[in-house]
N, C-alpha and C positions, 0 to 999 in steps of 0.2 A: 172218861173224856173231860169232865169236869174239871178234875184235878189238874189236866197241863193245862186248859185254858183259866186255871186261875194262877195258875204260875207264872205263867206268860203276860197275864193281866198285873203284877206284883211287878211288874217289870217294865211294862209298857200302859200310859194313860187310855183310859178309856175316853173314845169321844161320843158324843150324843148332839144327836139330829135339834137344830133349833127348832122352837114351837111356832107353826105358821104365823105370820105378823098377822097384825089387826089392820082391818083396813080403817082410813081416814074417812069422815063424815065429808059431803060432795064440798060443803061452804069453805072446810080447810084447805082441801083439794084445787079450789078454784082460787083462794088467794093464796099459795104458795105460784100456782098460775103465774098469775097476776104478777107478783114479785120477779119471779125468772124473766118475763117479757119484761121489766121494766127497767132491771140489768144489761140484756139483751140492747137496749135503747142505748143507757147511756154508757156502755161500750162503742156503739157504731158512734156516737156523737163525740168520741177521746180523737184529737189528732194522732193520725200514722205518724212513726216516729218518720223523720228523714233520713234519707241512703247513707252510710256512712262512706266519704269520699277516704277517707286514711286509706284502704289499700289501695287504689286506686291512684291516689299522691306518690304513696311508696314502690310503687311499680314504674313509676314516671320519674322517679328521682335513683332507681335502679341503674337505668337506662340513660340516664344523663351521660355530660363528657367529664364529670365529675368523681361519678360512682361507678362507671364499667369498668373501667383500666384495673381496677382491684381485682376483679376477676379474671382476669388475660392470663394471669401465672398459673391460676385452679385450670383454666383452660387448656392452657401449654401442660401441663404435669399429664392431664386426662391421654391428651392426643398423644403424647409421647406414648406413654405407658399400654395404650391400647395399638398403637402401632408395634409395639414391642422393642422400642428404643432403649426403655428405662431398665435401671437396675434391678437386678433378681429382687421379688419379693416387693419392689417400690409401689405402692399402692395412692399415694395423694392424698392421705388422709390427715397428713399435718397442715396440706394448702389448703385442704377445704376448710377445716377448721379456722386458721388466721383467715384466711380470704374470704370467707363467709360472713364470720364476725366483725371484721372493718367493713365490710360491703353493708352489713344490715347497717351498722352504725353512720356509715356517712348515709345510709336513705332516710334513716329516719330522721337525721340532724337535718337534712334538705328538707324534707316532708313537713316536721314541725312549724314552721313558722308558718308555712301556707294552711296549714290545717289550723294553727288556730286562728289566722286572719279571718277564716270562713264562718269563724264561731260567733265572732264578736255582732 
């Protein structure tokens, strides 16, 4: 039996159990304490950052008279296609694509300037 478990061992590392830790004397104990509560402090005394308004902006400049009409063609292709008007196999995956990517673009172009007026 020896013999496969040292074959097996030639192959595979052996692990071994750590040596139980030493305990800390009570005074170390109490100022390591000490120090966590006093991290603990001046954590709660850092200001919360503030909410970030960007999606929020860009959700509202979605929805503008601006930046919807982009979308009306991804919308037309969808309705068509799911009412079964559209051509064999037409899926709308070239509208969504342009029409997605102009739509993100005119929001975040509207978006930007109000978002960093807020900064200043």
């Amino acid at each position: 039996m020896s013999s496969i478990t040292s074959f097996f061992s030639s192959f595979l590392p052996t692990i071994q159990a750590e040596a139980p830790a030493e305990e800390k004397p009570a005074d170390v104990v109490k100022e390591s304490e000490e120090e966590g509560k006093e991290e603990e402090k001046e954590e709660e005394e850092e200001e919360e950052e503030p909410e970030d308004s960007h999606p929020a902006l860009r959700d509202e400049c979605q929805n503008s008279a601006k930046c919807a009409p982009l979308l009306k063609h991804f919308e037309h292709c969808q309705e068509k296609v799911q009412a079964g008007e559209g051509f064999k196999g037409e899926d709308c995956v070239e509208e969504m694509c342009t029409c997605r990517f102009h739509m993100m673009h005119c929001a975040e172009e509207c978006a930007a300037p109000k978002l960093f007026a807020q900064l200043k």
